[in-house]
C-alpha positions in Angstrom: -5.9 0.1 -16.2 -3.4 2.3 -18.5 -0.1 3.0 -16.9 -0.8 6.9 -16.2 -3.5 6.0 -14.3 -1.0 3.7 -12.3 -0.3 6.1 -9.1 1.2 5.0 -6.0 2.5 7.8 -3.8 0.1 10.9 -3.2 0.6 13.4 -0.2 -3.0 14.7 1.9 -3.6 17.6 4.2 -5.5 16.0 6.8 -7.9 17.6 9.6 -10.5 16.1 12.1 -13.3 18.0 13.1 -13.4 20.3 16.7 -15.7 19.1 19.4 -18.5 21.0 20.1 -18.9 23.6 23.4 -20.9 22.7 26.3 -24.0 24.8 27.3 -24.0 26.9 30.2 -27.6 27.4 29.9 -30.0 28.2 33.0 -33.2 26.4 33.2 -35.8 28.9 32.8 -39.4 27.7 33.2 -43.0 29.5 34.6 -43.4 28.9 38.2 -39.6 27.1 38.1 -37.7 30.7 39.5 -34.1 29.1 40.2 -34.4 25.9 37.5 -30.7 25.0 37.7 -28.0 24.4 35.3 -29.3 22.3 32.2 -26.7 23.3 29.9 -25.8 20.3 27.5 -22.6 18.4 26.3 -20.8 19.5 22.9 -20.7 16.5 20.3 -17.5 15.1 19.3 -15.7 16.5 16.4 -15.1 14.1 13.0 -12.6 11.1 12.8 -10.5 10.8 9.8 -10.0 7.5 9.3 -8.0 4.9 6.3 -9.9 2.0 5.1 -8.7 -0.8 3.0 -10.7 -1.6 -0.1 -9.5 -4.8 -2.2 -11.0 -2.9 -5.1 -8.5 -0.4 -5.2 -5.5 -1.2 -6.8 -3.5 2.5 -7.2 -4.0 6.0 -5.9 -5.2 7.3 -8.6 -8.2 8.4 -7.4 -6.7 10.3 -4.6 -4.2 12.0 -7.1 -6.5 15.7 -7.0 -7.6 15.1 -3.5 -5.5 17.4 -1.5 -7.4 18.1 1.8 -9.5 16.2 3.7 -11.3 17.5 6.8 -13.9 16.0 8.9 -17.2 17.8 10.4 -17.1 20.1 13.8 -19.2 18.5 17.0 -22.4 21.3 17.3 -22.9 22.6 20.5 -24.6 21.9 23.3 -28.1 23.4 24.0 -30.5 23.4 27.1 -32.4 21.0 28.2 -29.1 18.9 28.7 -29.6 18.3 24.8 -26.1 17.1 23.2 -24.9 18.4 20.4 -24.8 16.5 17.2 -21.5 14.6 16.5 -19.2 15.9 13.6 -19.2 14.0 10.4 -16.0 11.2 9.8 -14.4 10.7 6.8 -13.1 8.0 5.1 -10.0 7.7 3.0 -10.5 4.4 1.1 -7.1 2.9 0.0 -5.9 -0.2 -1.8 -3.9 -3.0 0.3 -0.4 -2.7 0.6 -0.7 1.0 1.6 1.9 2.6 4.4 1.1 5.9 5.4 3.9 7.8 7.0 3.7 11.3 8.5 5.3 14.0 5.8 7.2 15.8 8.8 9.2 12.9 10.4 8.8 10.0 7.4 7.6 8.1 10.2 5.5 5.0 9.4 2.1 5.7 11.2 0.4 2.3 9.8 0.0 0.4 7.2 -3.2 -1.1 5.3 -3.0 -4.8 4.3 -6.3 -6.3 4.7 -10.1 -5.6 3.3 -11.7 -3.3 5.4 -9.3 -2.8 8.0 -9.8 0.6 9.8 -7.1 2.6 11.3 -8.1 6.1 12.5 -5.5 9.0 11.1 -7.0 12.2 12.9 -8.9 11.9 15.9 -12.0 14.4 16.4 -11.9 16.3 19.2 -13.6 15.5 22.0 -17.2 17.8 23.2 -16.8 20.4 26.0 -18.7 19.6 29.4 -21.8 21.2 29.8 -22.3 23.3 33.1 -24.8 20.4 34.4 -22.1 18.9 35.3 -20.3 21.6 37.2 -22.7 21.9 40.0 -22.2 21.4 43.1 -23.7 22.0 46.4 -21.5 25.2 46.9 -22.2 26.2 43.6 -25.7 25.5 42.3 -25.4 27.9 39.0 -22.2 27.2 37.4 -22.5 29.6 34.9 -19.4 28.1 32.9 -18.8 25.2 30.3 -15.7 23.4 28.9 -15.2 24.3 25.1 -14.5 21.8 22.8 -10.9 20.4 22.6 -9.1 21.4 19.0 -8.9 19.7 15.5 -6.0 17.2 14.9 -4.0 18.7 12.3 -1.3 15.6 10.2 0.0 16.2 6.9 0.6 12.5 5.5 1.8 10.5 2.6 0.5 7.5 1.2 2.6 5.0 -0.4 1.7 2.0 -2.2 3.7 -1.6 -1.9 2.4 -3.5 -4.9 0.1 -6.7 -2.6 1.8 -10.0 -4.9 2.8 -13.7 -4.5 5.6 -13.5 -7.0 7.8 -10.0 -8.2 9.5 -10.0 -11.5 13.0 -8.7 -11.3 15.2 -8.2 -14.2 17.1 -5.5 -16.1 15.3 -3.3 -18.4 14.1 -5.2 -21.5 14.4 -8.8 -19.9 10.9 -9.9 -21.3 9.6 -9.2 -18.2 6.2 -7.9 -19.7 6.4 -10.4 -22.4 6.0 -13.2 -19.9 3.1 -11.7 -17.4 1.3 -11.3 -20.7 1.4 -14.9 -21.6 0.7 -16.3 -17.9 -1.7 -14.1 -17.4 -4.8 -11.8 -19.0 -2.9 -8.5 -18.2 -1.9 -6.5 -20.8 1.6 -4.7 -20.3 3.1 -2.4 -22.8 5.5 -4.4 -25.0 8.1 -3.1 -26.9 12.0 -4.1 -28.4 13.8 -1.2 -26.2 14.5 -0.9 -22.9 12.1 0.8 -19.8 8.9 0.0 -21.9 7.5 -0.6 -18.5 7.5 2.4 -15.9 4.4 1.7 -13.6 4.1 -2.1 -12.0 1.3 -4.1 -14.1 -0.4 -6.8 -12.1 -1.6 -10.2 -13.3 -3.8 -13.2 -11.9 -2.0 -16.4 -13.2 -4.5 -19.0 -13.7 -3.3 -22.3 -12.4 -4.8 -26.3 -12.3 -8.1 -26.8 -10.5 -9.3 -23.0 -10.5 -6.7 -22.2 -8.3 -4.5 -18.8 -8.9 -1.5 -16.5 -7.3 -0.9 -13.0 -8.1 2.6 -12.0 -10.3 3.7 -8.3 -10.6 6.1 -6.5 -13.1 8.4 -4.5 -11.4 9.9 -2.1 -13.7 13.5 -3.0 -14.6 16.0 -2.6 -12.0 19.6 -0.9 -13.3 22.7 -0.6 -11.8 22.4 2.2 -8.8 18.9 1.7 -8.1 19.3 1.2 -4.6 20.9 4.6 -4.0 17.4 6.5 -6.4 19.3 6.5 -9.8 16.8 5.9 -12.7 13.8 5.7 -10.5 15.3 4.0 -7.6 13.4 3.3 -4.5 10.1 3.8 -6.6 10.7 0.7 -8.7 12.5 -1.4 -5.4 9.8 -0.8 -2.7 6.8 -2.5 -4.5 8.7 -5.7 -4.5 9.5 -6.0 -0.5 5.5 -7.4 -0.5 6.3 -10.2 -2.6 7.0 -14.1 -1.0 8.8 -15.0 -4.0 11.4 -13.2 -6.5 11.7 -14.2 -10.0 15.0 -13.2 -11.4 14.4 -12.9 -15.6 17.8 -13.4 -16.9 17.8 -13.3 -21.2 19.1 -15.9 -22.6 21.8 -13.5 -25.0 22.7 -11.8 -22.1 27.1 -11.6 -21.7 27.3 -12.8 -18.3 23.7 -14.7 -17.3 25.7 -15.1 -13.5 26.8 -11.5 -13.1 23.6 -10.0 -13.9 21.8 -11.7 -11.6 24.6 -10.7 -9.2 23.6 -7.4 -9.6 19.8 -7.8 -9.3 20.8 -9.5 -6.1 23.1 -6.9 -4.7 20.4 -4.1 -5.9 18.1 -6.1 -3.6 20.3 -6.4 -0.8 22.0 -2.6 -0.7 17.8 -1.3 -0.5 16.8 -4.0 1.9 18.7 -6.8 2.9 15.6 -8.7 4.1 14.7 -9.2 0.7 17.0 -12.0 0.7 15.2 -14.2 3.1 12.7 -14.5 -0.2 12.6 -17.4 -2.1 14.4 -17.2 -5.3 13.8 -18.8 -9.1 16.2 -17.9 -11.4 14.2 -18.1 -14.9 16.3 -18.0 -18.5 13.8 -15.8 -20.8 14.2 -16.2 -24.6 15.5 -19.7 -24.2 14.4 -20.4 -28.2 17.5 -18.7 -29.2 19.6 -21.6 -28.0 20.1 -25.5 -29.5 19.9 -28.3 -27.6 24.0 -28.7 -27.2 24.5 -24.7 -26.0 21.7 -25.2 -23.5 23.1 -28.4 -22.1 26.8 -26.4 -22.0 24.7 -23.5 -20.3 23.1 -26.0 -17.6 26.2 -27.2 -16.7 27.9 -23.7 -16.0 24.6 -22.7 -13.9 24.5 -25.6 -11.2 28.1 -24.6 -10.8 27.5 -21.2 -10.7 24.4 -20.7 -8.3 25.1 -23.1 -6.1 21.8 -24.6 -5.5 19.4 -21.7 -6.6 17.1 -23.2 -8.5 16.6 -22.1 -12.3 14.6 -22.4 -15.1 14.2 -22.4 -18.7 11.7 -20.7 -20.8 10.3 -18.6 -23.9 7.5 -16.6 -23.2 6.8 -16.1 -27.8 7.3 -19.8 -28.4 5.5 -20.9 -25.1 8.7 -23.2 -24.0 8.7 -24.3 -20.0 5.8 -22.4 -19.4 3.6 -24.7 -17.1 6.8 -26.2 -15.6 7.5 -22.4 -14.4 3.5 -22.1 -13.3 4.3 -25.9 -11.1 7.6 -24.6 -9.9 5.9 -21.3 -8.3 2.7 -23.0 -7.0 5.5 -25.1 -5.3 7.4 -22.6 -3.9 4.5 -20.6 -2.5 2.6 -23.3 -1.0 6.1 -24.3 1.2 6.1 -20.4 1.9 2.7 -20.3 3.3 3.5 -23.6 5.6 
């Protein structure tokens, strides 16, 4: 998938269908002079409904798809015939989809399993034919119900990237450089900072054909939590994942301060998000010697106080299947 086709927030005009109107039709018939009401039921109008697909993994394809409206219910007829039911319509959408309502910003539902069904319009319902008005005073109704109205909701989609483990870290923390090397996914890599600006998704392949899913968040900078850079669209796809991954460089001034940040980013859009588990990872770790990494050690079990940490180098392929044992770990006591 190439990042423009990466699209995770579309807005849809949504209708259902009306219902049909009931007959108010009089039995007519030779050598039948007073045949009675007959009149028939209108069908139901169209459902609109949102159905999850594990296919799916953006909105792209609902990026030109302004309008959606389901079929009317026909009308009755004589013979106490029903009229046909209005046609439903399905919006398929990946998992890890909230749809809100455009007016309010009120979460109506959200998506997160295969074919899951939630109805988002519901078709109105047929009119009464006049069969059913009769009565013993009044053995020719010669009225019907109409049908009841079309549901009318304008809607946005969101999507919350569906992963196991979310890469945070500050533009141009090799957070792309890594997913590439645990995984076949194939980021945009570059030497200058926001190379990534859509998520990238990767299957990491781990012993005995077993695998978890790891997404790139786009780097987080200072503000995000308040919409600077691109804010809340970069922070909201990792409140799906079970486990954060902090990607702190190696040359960085202060490794401890910018994962402060990350945190506090994390915290000021959702403080939830640090119930998550946590692995501090050290990227570019083949810029150190042995005796500068055993100095740096020793200044990170004083400074994060028991969260644990790792070392790595995604281009020389240091402490890569340590990090892939460390997160099977940590997932596996998450799903307990």
């Amino acid at each position: 998938m190439t990042e423009g086709n990466f699209v995770d927030y579309v807005k849809i005009y949504v209708s259902s269908g009306k219902g049909g109107k009931g007959s108010s039709h009089l039995h007519r018939e030779k050598f039948i002079e007073k045949g009675g009401p007959d009149g028939g039921d209108g069908g139901r109008g169209g459902h609109v409904y949102i159905k999850g697909n594990k296919n799916l993994w953006t909105l792209f394809h609902l990026k030109f798809l302004k309008h959606v409206r389901a079929g009317h219910g026909g009308d009755g007829g004589s013979s106490r015939s029903t009229g046909h039911d209005g046609e439903d319509k399905y919006i398929e959408v990946p998992l890890g989809t909230v749809v809100k309502d455009q007016e309010t910003g009120d979460v109506l539902f959200e998506i997160t399993e295969h074919d899951e069904v939630k109805i988002l319009a519901e078709g109105g319902k047929g009119g009464l034919g006049n069969w059913h008005f009769r009565s013993a005073t009044n053995q020719t109704p010669r009225y019907a119900q109409p049908g009841m109205p079309v549901k009318e909701v304008d809607v946005t989609l969101e999507l919350k990237v569906l992963a196991d483990v979310g890469l945070v870290g500050f533009p141009n923390a090799g957070k792309s450089t890594l997913l590439s090397v645990l995984t076949s996914a194939k980021p945009k890599i570059a030497d200058y900072p926001f190379t990534t600006l859509k998520p990238n998704l990767g299957i990491v392949a781990y012993r005995d054909f077993q695998s978890f899913v790891m997404a790139d968040i786009p780097g987080i900078i200072e503000g995000a939590a308040e919409g600077k850079g691109l804010g809340h669209y970069f922070l909201r796809h990792i409140e799906r994942n079970s486990t954060l991954l902090f990607l702190v460089p190696a040359d960085a001034d202060d490794i401890k301060k910018e994962y402060d940040i990350l945190l506090d980013e994390l915290r000021r859009y959702n403080p939830e998000m640090l119930d998550k588990d946590r692995l501090v990872v050290i990227s570019k770790c083949d810029m150190l010697d042995d005796e500068l990494k055993a100095e740096l050690k020793k200044q990170l079990d004083e400074e994060l106080k028991g969260t644990p940490y790792l070392f790595i180098s995604s281009v020389a392929q240091q402490g890569l299947q340590e990090l892939k044992d460390k997160l099977w770990q940590m997932l596996n006591v998450e799903a307990k």
